[in-house]
N, C-alpha and C positions, 0 to 999 in steps of 0.2 A: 431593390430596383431590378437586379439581373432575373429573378423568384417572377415579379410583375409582365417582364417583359417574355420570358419563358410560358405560363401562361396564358398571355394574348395569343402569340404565334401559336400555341397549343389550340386555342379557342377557333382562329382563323383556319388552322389546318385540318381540322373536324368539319364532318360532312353534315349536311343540313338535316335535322328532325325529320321523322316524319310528320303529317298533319297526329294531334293529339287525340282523336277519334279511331285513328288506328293501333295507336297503342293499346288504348284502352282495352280494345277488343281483341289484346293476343288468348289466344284459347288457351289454356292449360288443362282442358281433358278432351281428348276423344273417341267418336264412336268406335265402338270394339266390335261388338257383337250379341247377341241376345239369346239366353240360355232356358230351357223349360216349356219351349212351345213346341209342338207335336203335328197339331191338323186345327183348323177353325171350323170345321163342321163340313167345309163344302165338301161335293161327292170327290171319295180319289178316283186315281184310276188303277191298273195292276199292267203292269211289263213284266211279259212272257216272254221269255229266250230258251228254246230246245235245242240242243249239243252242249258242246263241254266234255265235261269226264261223263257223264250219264245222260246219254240222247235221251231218256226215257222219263227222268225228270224233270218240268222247265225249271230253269233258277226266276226265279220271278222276284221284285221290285215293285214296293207299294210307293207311291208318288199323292205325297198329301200337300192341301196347301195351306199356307203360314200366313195369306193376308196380302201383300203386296210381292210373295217370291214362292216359289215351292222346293218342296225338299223330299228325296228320294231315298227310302228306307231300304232295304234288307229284309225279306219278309220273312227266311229262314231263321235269322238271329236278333231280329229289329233294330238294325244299326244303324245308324245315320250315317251315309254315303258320300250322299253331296246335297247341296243348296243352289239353288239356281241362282240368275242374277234377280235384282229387285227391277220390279215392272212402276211406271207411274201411276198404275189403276189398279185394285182391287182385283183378286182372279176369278172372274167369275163360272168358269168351267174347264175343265180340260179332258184332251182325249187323246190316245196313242194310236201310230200309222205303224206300221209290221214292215210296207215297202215303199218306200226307205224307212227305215227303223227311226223315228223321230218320236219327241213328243210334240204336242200344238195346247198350244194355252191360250185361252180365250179371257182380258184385259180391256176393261174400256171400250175403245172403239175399233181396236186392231185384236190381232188373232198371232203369236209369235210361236215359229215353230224354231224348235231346241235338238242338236244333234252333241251327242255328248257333253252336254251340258253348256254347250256356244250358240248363240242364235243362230240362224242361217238363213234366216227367208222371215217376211211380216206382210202380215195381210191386211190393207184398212181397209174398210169403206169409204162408200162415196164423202158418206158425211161425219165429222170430225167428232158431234156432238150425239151423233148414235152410240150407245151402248150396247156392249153383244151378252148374254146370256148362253143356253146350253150349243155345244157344240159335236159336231160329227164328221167323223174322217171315214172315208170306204173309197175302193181303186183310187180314183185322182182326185175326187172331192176332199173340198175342205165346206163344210155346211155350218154356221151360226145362225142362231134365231137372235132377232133383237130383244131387248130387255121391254121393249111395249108392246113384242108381241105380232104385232102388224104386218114385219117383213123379217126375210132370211136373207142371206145373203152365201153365195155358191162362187168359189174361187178354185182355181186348177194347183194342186197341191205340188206340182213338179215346177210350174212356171212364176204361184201366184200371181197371174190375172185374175181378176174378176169377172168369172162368166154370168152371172144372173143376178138379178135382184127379185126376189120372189115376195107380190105385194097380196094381202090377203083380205084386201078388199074390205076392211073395218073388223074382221073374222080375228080372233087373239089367239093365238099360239103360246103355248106353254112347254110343250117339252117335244122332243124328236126321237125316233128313231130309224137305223136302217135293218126293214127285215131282209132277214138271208133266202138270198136265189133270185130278189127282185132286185133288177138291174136298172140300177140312176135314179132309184125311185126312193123317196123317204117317205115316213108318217107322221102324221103333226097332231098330237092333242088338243086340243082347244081348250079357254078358259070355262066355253058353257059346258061340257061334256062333251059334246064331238069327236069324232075324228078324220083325217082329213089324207088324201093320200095325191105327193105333186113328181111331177119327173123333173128334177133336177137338171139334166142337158136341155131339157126344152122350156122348162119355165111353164109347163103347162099346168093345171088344176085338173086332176084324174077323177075322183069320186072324192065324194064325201058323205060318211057315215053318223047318222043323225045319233041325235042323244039318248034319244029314246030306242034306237036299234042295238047300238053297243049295250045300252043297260038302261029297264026301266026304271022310268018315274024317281030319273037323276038330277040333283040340283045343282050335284057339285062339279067341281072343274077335275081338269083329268091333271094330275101331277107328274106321272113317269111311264111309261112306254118301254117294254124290256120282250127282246125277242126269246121264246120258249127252247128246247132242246126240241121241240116240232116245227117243221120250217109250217110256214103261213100262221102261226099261233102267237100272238102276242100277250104278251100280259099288260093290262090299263089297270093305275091305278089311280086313284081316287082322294081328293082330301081328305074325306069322310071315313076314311078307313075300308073302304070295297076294294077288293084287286079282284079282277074281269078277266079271264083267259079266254080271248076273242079270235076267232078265224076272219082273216084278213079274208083271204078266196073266196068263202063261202058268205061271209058278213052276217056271221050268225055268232051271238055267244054259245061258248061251253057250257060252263061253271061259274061262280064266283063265291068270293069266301069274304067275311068280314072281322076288323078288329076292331079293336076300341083304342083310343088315343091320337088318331088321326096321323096321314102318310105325309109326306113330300118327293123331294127327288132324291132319284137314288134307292127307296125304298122296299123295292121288290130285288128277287134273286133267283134261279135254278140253280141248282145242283147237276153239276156235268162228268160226274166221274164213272156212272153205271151204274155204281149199285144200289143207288135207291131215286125214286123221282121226288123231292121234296121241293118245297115252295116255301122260300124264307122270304118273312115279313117284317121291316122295321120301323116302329113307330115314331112318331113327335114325340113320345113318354118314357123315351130308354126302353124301350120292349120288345121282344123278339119272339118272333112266333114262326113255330115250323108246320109245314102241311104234308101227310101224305097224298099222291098225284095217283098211287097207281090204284088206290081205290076207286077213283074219278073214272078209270078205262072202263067198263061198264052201264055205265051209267049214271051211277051214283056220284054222292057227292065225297070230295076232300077232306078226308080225315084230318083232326088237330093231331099233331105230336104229339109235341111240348111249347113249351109257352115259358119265355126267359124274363123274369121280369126284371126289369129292371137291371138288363145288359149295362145300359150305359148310363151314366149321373144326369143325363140331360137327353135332348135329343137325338136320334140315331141321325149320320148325316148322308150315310151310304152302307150299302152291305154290295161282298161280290163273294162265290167260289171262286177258287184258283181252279182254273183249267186240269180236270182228271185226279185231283186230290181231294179226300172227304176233308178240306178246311176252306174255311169260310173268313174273309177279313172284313173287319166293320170299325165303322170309324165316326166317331160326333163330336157333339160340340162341346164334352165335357175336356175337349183337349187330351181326345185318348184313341190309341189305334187297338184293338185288338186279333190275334189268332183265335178261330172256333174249330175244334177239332169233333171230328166226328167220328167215335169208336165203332159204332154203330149202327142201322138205322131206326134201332129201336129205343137207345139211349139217348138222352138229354145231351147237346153240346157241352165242352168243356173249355176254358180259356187255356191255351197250349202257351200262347206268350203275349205277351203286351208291352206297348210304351205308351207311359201317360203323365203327364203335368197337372197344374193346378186346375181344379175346373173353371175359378174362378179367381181375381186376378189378386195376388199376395199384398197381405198388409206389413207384412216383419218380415225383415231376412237380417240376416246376420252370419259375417265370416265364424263356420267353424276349425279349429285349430291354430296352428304357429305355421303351416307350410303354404298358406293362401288356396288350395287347393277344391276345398269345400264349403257350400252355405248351408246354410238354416234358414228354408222360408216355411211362413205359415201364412194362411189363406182362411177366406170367409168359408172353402168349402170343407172345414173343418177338417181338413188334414196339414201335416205336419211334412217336408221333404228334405230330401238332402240332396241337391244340386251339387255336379260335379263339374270344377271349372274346367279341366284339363280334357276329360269326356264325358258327351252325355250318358253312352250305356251305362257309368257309372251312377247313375242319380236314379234314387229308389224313394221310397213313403215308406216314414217309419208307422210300422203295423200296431193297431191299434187294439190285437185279439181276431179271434175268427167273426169279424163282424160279416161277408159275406156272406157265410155259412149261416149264420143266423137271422139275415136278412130275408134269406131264400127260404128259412121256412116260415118267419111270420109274416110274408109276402109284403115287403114294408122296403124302403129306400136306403139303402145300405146308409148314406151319413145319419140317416137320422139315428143310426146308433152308437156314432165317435160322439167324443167328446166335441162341446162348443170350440166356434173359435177363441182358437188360443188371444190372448188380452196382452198378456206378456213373457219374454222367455230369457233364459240364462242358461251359460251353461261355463264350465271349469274341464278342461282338459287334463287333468293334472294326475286325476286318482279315474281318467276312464275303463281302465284296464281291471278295474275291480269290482265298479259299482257304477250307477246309473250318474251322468254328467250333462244330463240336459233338466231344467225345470220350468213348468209352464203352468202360470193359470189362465183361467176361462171365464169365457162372459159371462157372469150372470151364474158361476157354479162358484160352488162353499167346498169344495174338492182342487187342492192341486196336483200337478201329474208328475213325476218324474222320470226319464227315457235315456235309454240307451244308446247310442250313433255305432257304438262297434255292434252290436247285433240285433242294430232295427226294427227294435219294437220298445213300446210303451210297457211300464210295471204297471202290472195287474192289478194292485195296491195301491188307492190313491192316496194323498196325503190330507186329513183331515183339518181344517182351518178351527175348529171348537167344538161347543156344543150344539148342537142344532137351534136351541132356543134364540142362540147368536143371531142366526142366519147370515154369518158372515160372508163374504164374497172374497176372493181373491183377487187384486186391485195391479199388485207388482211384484217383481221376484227378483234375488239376484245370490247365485252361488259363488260361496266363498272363494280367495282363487286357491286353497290348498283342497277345494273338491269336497271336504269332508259338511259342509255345514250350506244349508239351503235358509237364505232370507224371505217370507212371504208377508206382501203387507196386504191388508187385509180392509174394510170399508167402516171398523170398528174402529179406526185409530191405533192400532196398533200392528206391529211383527212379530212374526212368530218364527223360532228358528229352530230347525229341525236335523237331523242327520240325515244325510242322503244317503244314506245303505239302510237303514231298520225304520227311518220316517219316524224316530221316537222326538219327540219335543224337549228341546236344549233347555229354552229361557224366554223369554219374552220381553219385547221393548215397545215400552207403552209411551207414547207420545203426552198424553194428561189431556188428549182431546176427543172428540166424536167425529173430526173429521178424515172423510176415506184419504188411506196411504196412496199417493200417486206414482212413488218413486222411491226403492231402496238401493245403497250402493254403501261397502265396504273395502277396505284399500287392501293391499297387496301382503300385508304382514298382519290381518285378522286384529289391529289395534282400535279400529273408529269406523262405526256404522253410518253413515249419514240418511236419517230420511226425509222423505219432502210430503206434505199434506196438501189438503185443498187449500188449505189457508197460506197466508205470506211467513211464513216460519220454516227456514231449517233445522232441524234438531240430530243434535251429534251423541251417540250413545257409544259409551266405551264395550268396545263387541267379548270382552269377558266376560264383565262382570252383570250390564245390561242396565245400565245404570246411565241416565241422561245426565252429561257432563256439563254441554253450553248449547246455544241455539244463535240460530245468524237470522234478522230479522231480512228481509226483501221485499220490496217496495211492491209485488202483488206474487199471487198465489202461482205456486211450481206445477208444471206439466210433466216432468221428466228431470232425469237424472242422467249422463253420463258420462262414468268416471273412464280418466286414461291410468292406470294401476302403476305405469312405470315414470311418471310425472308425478303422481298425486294432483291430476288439474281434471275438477267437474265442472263440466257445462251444464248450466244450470238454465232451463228454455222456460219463460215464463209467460204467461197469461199478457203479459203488457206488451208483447212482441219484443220481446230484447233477451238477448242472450247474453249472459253472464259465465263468466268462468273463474270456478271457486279453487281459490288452495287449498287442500285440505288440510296440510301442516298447518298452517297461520290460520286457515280463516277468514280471510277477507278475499273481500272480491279484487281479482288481477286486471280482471278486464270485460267491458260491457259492449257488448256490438248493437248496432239499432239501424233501422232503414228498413225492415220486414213492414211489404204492403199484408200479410196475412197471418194467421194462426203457425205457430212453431209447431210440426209435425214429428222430427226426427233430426238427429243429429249425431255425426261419428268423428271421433278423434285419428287424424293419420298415423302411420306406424310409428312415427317419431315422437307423436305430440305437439308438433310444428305447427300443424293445420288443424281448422275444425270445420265441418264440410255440414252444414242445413238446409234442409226442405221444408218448405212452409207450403200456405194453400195459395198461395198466389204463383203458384207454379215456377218460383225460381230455385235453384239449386248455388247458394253461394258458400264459396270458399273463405277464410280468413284466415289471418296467419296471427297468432298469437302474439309472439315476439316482438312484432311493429302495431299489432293492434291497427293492423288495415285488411280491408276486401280484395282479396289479388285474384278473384274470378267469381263470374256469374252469369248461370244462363238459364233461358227459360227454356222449358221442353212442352211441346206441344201440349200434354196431358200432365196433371198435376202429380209429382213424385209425394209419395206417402213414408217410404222407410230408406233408406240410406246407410250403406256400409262401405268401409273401407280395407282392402285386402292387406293383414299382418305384414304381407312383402312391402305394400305401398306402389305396387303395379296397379291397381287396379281400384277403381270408384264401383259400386253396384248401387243400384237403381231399382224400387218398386213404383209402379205407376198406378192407375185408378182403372186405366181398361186395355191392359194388359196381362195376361194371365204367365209371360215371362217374365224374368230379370236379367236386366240392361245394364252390360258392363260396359264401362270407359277407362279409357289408358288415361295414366297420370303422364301424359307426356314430359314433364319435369324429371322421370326418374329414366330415360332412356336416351334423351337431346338435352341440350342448353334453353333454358325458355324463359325469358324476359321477364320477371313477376313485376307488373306495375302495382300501385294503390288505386284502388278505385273509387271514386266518391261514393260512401253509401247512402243510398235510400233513392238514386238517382236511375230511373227506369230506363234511361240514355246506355246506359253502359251495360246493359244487360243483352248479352246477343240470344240469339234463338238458333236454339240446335236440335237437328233431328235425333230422334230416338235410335240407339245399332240396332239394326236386323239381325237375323241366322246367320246371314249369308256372313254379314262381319264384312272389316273396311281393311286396308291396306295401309297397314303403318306408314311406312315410307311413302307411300302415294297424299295420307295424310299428313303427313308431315312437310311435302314438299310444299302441297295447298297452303300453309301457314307458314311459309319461310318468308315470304314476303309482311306477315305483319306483327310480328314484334320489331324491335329498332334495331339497326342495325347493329351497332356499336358494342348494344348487348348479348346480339347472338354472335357473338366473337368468341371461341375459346380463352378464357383465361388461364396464362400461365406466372404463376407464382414465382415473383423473383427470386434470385440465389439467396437471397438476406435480407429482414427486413429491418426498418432503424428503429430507431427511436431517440427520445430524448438524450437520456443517459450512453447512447453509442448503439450499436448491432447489437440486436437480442441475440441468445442460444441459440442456435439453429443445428439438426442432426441430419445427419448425413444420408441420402437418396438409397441405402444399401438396405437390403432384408434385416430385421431386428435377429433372423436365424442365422447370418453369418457371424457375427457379432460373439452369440452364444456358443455356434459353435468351436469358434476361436475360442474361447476360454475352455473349452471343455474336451478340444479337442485329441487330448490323451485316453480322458473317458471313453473317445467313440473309438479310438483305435483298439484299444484293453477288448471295450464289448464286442468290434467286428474281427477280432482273433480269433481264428479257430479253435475249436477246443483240442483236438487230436492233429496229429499229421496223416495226412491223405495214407492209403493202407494200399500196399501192390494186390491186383485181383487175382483172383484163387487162379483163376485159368485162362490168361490172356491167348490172346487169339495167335497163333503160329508166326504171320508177319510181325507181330511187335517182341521188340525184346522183352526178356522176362524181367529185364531190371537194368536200369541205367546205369549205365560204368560210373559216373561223375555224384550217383547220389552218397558213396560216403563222404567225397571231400565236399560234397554244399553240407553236409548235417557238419562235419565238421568245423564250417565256414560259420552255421546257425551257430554251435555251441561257441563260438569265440566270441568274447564281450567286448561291446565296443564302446571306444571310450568318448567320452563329451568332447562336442566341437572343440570347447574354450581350451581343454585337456592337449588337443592333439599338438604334434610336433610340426613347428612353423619352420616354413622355407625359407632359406636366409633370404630369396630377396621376394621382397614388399611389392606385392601389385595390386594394381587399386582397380575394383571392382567396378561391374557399371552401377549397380544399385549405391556403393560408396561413391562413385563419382553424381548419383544424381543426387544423394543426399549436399554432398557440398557444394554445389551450386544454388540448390533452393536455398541454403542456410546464407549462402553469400550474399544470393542476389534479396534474400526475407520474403520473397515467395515462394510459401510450399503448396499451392494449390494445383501446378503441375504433379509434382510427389505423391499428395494424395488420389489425386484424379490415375497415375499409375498403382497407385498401390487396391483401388479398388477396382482396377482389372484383375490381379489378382488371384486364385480361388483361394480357399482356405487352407487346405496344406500347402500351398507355395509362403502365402502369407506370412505362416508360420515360420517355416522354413528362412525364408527370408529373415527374419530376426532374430534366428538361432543363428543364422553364420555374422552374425555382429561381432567377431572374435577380439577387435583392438579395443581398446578404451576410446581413441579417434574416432572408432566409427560408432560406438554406443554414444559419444561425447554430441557426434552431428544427429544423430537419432533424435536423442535426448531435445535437443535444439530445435528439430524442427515440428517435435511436440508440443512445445511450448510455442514458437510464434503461432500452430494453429489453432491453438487454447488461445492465443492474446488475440486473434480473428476471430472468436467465437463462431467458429464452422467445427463439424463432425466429431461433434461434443463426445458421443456414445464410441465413434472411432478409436476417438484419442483414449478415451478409458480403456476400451480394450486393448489395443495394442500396447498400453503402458501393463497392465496387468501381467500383459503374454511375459514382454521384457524385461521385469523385477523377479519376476518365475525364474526363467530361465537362466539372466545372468545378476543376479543376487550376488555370489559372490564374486564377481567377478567387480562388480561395482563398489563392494563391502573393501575388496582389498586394493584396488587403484583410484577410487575416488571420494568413496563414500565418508570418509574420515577428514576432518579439514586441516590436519598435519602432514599431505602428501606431498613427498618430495620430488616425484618426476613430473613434467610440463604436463603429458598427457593424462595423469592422475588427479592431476590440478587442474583441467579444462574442465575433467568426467564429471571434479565435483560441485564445480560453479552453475556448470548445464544442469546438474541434477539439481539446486538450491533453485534455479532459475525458475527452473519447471516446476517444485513444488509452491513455491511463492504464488507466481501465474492461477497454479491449481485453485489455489487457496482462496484469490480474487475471486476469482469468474464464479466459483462455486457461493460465496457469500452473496455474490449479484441474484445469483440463481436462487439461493430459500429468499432473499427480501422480495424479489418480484413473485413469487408464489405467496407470500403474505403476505403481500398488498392485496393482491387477486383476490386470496379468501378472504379478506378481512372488506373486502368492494361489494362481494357477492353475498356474503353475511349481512351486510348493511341491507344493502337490497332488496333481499330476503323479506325481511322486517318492516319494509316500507310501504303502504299499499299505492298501488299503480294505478290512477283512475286517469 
């Protein structure tokens, strides 16, 4: 009754739930940050600063953009600087001012101008629903064209007002420029060929230069506008591949040269450093074409250089020279920046440096190593990377051979000569330092590959799947975890297993079918192979001998395989949408998850084993926790996740997406706060929240975390703190003591550490002390002779006739009297270890070993500082052994206080004797619980 009514009052005194919609939805990961994204094609810009250490250098800063934020390089080193804030619009231009040193990014319907990377000033238009397109900054203007083309809009860069709207009377506008020396005045391309020339302060329409005068018998629209190193000379260029170097003044063309693959913006270039006039062209075809200009001075026409083919894996998105340097920066949309250096003006540019990511957006990633630091992603653009979590300059493509070089003389697309996309990959950290620890096969190739991460490139060497007659394909892969043996399965029905250092063939595990291997996976000690087919059958082969042992039947056909090597538990994702997780000891299924509205894509076991974390096509990302066999998180992301990894620390979730060409990390927020895990009904699309994808920029922990402090329960985001002792049936379980397991140790061993922290020698007087020190201490013969005299044991020495009672002896008999020693021990683990010690050597009386003794034992019969008490009894049988051997130890002792020593000391071994026999039964029972367990399957 007392139990009932404690309880209610308990019930009553608790604060009220939240509504059960908000539990639901406490998050357990969030946005981090997004790694591998470089430029999305739009035009950059370049930031020029003159002074510093070298007025004669500028230090310059390339500024690309990322999609809804941009991010500011390093154009000497290509380092990533900073990332700006994230905008709600797409960036669709940006331009830099010199005075004041700002940048302006043109966004939606507003224009945000940026001073060391903090907004400071925003510019709308009238209307909310306009779009702005290219922009231009010169003296006080800020100039946008709208994205239909029809109107501009002209704002005072010091105040933003908006001074003008410039309407173009149905006429389209495509790109802008302002030529140099003409004051308030820009140029405006037109969609038909035109071009157009307005005063800015006035709003007015100056001339307009027909299509046919800039260039005959033109159909196309003009794309980019770029003022020449000759002031009134602009260069127009053209969709069609024409760039026009036109005189403004005179309204006459020059010259014009043609390419093939068609321009956009951004696409034209001069060279401003002097020593040569060249005219760089970049195509929609990755292509790069150089022109000589000073042929042109005469009369004639523009000499070709060189001709780059296939600069870039896609389209060029911009080219510019850096102000007074033969180097040139170009940037596309294969998600790549590069440096073009120019030794010469008669030699072919060179790539000086580069940063580049996936072209296109990664299908596999996978944590490499034990320290979370590194991934493994692979991409449809047939490259292979290593992303660096900690920094980007660290993340490189592993090299696949002189494929450039090869590229460039059979004038052919550099991917087309890597390897297919990888299909699937493995790798064993364990023997990297010797031999190749990555393995991968490829779509549609009867060749597997194997790579190196410590020195970045692919063996030359591929690893052969059979005879060619086969035609076998390589289907899945998985290396052993001692590194030495690579698994391939193969679309024959069978694996093949190979050495990964010489690629010779081990042995062979033939499944007895025709159908292709989907999945191979081997455990942590090379005893059991498990593969998976198209068909509903597991088959387990012993990885010595090669020899198919048993098979686990599954109610439809396996997609994947992955095993967690320190569990033995495979997640086994099947065609029927339900995810299964296999033991691999036993064999039976432990536990089946289902509620998936799509196809099982991918799936990763957490650092612990605790969690298994999948992506399907229905674009959700759920979590489960093994142990309870419930859903403790689930969200859907905008775009559908395709691969899924989780970092060995357990910091960190990664994330591949379908039209993203980065990977999107999230914090495990459970491993850094306290986070509520509820159960979540599965299959229930209610409970699935929607979470945006991290950016570059990355999110603020704490700022995220405070955002979710409100909705997990209260109750649960409470610190739990662990009572002093917990019960049970049978009385207070063992419980050890709050102290380092290394004081403990070193209490017992604490003679050893003194021996080894003895000097070997005595200190040596110096050859030639300095004049104010004495050459030798008066007092050092009688300390050696103080050294050389032995001294004798405590228990030994000569006692004062009269008796006085210590505080340590007086706090011993108190606790003993009053039967609590938990004050005694709470002093004795202040402490350090030679007091400790010390402490128990001056035990000189049998009374005072006698209350010792005593108060050892009642803390053995309280089952507290289990490990304590052993060591300090250990210290005190050491030390005084005999002293307890000749006043108590014997049960013929004839003095009171020999007669106490030995009762205390029966006491205390008795005591021992109990607790200790409590102590192996409830460890067998436990094992003999978990044994059972084991053995039982859990459905």
């Amino acid at each position: 009754m007392v139990q009932e009514r404690e309880k209610r009052a308990r019930a009553e005194e608790a604060p009220a739930s939240p509504p059960r919609s908000l539990i639901e939805r406490a998050p357990l990961y969030a946005p981090f940050r997004m790694l591998g994204c470089i430029t999305n094609g739009t035009p950059f810009v370049l930031q020029a600063r003159f002074g510093g250490k070298d007025a004669q250098t500028p230090d310059v800063n390339l500024i690309t953009s990322v999609g809804d934020a941009w991010a500011m390089w390093n154009a000497d080193r290509m380092t990533l600087l900073f990332v700006g804030p994230m905008l709600t619009y797409p960036i669709a231009s940006m331009a830099v001012s010199t005075s004041p040193d700002s940048l302006l990014v043109a966004a939606g319907p507003s224009v945000h101008r940026y001073v060391r990377g903090r907004q400071v000033a925003q510019y709308d238009t009238e209307d909310s629903d306009t779009l702005l397109s290219t922009l231009l900054v010169f003296g006080d203007y800020v100039v946008s064209l709208a994205a239909d083309g029809l109107s501009a809009f002209v704002w005072s860069l010091t105040t933003g007002e908006l001074l003008q709207v410039l309407s173009f009377g149905g006429w389209v506008a495509s790109c802008a420029v302002h030529p140099a020396t003409y004051l308030n005045k820009i140029v405006l391309g037109g969609a038909d060929g035109s071009v157009q020339i307005w005063n800015v302060r006035t709003g007015q329409h100056i001339h307009t230069f027909a299509r046919d005068q800039v260039r005959s018998k033109s159909q196309a629209g003009v794309v980019q506008l770029t003022q020449s190193p000759a002031v009134d000379v602009l260069a127009v260029a053209y969709a069609d591949g024409y760039v026009v170097l036109f005189d403004v003044r005179l309204g006459h063309m020059l010259f014009s040269v043609h390419v093939d693959g068609g321009l956009a913006a951004g696409c034209v270039a001069f060279r401003t450093d002097g020593e040569a006039h060249t005219l760089a062209v970049a195509t929609r075809a990755g292509r790069l074409v150089l022109f000589d200009l000073a042929s042109a001075e005469d009369g004639g026409a523009p000499r070709l250089l060189h001709s780059v083919q296939h600069a870039h894996d896609g389209p060029i998105g911009s080219i510019e020279f850096v102000p007074g340097q033969p180097l040139m920066m170009s940037s596309g949309a294969d998600n790549a920046v590069k440096a073009w250096f120019f030794e010469s003006p008669t030699l072919p540019p060179r790539v000086l440096k580069s940063r580049s990511g996936h072209a296109l957006p990664p299908h596999l990633i996978r944590y490499y190593g034990e320290d979370g630091r590194d991934m493994l992603t692979a991409s449809r653009d047939r490259s292979v990377r290593c992303l660096s979590v900690v920094r980007d300059s660290r993340s490189f493509e592993l090299s696949q051979g002189a494929v450039a070089s090869k590229a460039s003389k059979l004038e052919v697309d550099a991917a087309s000569l890597k390897a297919p996309p990888v299909a699937a990959l493995s790798y064993s950290t364990t023997r990297s330092r010797d031999w190749d620890d990555v393995l991968t096969t490829h779509a549609g190739d009867r060749f597997a590959h194997t790579w190196t991460v410590r020195d970045k490139h692919m063996n030359h060497d591929p690893v052969s799947l059979g005879a060619k007659k086969h035609r076998a394909v390589g289907t899945a892969v998985c290396v052993s975890a001692c590194g030495n043996f690579g698994l391939i399965g193969t679309t024959r029905g069978v694996v093949e297993m190979v050495n990964m250092q010489s690629h010779i063939r081990r042995r062979t595990f033939d499944t007895g079918s025709t159908a292709p291997i989907t999945d191979v996976v081997s455990d942590a000690v090379n005893a059991v192979c498990l593969v998976s087919t198209q068909e509903p059958v597991l088959h387990v082969f012993d990885f010595h001998t090669g020899k198919k042992t048993t098979s686990v039947s599954m109610p439809a056909p396996v997609v994947g395989l992955r095993l967690h090597r320190e569990s033995n538990l495979v997640a086994v994702l099947g065609e029927d949408l339900v995810l299964s997780i296999l033991d691999l000891e036993t064999l039976r299924i432990a536990r089946r998850f289902t509620g998936f509205r799509g196809r099982l894509l991918d799936a990763t076991f957490s650092a612990d084993g605790r969690w298994v974390v999948v992506c399907s096509t229905d674009s959700v990302v759920r979590t489960f926790d093994i142990a309870t066999a419930q859903l403790i998180d689930a969200f859907r992301t905008p775009s559908m996740a395709t691969s899924v990894t989780f970092s060995p620390l357990g910091d960190f979730l990664a994330t591949a997406h379908v039209d993203s060409v980065g990977v999107h990390l999230w914090v495990n927020r459970a491993q850094f706060a306290p986070v509520a895990l509820r159960a979540l009904p599965q299959g229930e699309a209610a409970v699935e929240r929607d979470a945006v994808l991290p950016t570059m920029q990355g999110v603020d922990l704490e700022a995220a975390g405070e955002a979710h402090e409100a909705i997990a329960e209260p109750e649960l985001q409470r610190t739990y703190t662990s009572p002093p002792q917990l019960e049970s049936e049978d009385g207070p379980l063992l419980t050890l003591s709050t102290m380092p397991r290394a004081r403990w140790i070193s209490l017992l061993h604490l003679d050893t550490i003194r021996q080894r922290n003895k000097p070997t020698e005595a200190p040596k007087k110096p050859e030639k002390a300095p004049f104010f020190l004495d050459a030798a201490p008066v007092a050092a013969q009688d300390d050696k002779a103080m050294q050389d005299e032995p001294r004798a044991p405590l228990s030994h020495r000569t006692h004062m006739p009269v008796a006085v009672e210590s505080a340590f002896e007086r706090r011993l008999r108190v606790a003993v009297e009053a039967r609590d020693v938990a004050p005694l021990f709470t002093y004795l683990h202040t402490l350090s270890t030679p007091q400790l010690d010390m402490t128990i050597r001056e035990l000189e009386t049998p009374a005072q070993q006698a209350l010792f003794l005593q108060a050892l034992a009642l803390r053995l019969s309280a089952r507290r500082d289990w490990e304590a008490v052993q060591a300090m009894l250990s210290v005190f049988l050491a030390v005084h052994a005999e002293s307890v051997q000749q006043h108590g130890a014997q049960p013929d002792a004839e003095d009171a206080e020999g007669a106490a020593l030995g009762q205390a000391l029966r006491t205390l071994l008795a005591e021992q004797q109990r607790v200790t026999e409590h102590m192996v039964d409830s460890l067998d029972y436990c094992m003999g619980t978990l044994s059972l367990l084991r053995n039982v399957p859990l459905l």
